[in-house]
N, C-alpha and C positions, 0 to 999 in steps of 0.2 A: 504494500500500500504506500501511496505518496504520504507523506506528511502531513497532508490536509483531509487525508482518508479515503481519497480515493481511491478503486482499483488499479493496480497497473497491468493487471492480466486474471484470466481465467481459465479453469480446466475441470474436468468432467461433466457428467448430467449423470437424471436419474437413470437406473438401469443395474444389470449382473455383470456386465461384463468388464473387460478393459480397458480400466479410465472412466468407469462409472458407476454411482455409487448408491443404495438400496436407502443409507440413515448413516450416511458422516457424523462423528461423532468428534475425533482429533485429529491433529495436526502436531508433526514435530518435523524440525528439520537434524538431520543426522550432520555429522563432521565432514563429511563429504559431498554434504551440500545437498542430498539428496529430501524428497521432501515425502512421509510418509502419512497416510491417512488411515487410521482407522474407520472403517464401516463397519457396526455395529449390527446393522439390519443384511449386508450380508456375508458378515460374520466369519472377516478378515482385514487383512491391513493391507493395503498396497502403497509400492514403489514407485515415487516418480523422479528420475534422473534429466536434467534441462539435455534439449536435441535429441532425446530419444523420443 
């Protein structure tokens, strides 16, 4: 987010699949940058690494 709270980008929708998400729940980013979300509703985490 910009400093004034704006987005600066977006990614996934609802959905099962990859890169989409049932009931997001967290968000962390790892040491290598990568940024991982919890879904809750479908009841796993996934990985996302910037260019892939």
């Amino acid at each position: 987010m910009k400093l004034d709270g704006t987005p600066v980008e977006r990614f996934g929708r609802w959905g099962n699949y990859d890169g989409q998400f049932r009931m997001a729940h967290d968000v962390a980013v790892g040491k290598d940058g990568a940024v991982y979300v919890g879904d809750i509703g479908g009841g796993r985490v996934q990985k996302f690494v910037a260019g892939k």
